[in-house]
C-alpha positions in Angstrom: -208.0 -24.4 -105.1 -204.5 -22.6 -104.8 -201.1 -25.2 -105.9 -198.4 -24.4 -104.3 -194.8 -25.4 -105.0 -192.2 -24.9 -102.3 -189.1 -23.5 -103.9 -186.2 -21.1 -104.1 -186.4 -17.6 -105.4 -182.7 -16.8 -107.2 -182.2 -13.2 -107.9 -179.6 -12.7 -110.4 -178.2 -10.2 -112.9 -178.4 -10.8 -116.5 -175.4 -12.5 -117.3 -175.1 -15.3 -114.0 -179.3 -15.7 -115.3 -178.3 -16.9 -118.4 -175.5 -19.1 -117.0 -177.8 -20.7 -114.5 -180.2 -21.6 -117.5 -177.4 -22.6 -119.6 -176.6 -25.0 -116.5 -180.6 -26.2 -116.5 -180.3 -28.1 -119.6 -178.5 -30.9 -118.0 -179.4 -30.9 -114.4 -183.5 -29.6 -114.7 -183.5 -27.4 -111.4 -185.0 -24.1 -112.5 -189.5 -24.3 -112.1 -190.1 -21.3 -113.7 -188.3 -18.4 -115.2 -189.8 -15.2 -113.8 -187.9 -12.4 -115.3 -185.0 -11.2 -116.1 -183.8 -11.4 -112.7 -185.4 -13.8 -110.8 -185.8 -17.6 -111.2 -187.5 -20.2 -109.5 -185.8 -23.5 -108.4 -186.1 -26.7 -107.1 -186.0 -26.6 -103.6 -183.3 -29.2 -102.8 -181.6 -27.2 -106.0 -179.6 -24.8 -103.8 -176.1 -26.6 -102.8 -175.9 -27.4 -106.6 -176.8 -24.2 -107.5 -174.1 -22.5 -105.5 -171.4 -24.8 -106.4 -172.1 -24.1 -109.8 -171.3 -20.8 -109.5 -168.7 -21.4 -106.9 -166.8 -23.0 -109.8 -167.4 -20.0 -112.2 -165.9 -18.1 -109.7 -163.1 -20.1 -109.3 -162.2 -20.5 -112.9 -162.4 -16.7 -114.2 -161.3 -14.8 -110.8 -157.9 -13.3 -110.8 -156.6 -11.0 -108.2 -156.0 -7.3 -109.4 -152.1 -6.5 -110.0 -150.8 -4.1 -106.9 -149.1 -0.8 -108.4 -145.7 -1.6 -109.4 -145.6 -5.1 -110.6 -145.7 -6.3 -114.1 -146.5 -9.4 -115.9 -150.1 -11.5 -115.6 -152.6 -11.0 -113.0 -152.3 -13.4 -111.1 -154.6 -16.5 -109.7 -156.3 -15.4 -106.7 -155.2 -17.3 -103.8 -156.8 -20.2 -101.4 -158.9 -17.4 -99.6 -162.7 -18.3 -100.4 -165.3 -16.6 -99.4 -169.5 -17.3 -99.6 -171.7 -16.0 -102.5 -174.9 -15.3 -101.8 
């Protein structure tokens, strides 16, 4: 008899793999870690998942300076777009 387990499959590199586990301790989404690349998660696990990294996103992005200017780089601005 086969058991099946509806789920999503998250391909990811290396680095946002490890974040999403790092994540897992406290919210117990992930249902198997394939491989390095690929994870399998709760079904209902996506919206979390994607804000998660939404907010990564949102905290380390910063626009590239335009030749020219000097000083910081700046915060990127209100412009958001979808990762997938």
């Amino acid at each position: 008899m086969v058991n099946a387990t509806r789920g999503l499959l998250v391909q990811c590199d290396v680095p946002m793999r490890q974040y999403l586990l790092w994540i897992e301790r406290e919210e117990r989404f992930i249902i198997n870690d394939l491989d390095e690349n690929h994870l399998f998660a709760k079904q209902d696990a996506e919206e979390r998942i994607h804000a998660s990294v939404q907010a990564l996103y949102e905290e380390i992005y910063y626009e590239p300076l335009e030749e020219g200017t000097a000083g910081n780089a700046s915060r990127r601005s209100g412009k958001r777009r979808r990762i997938r």
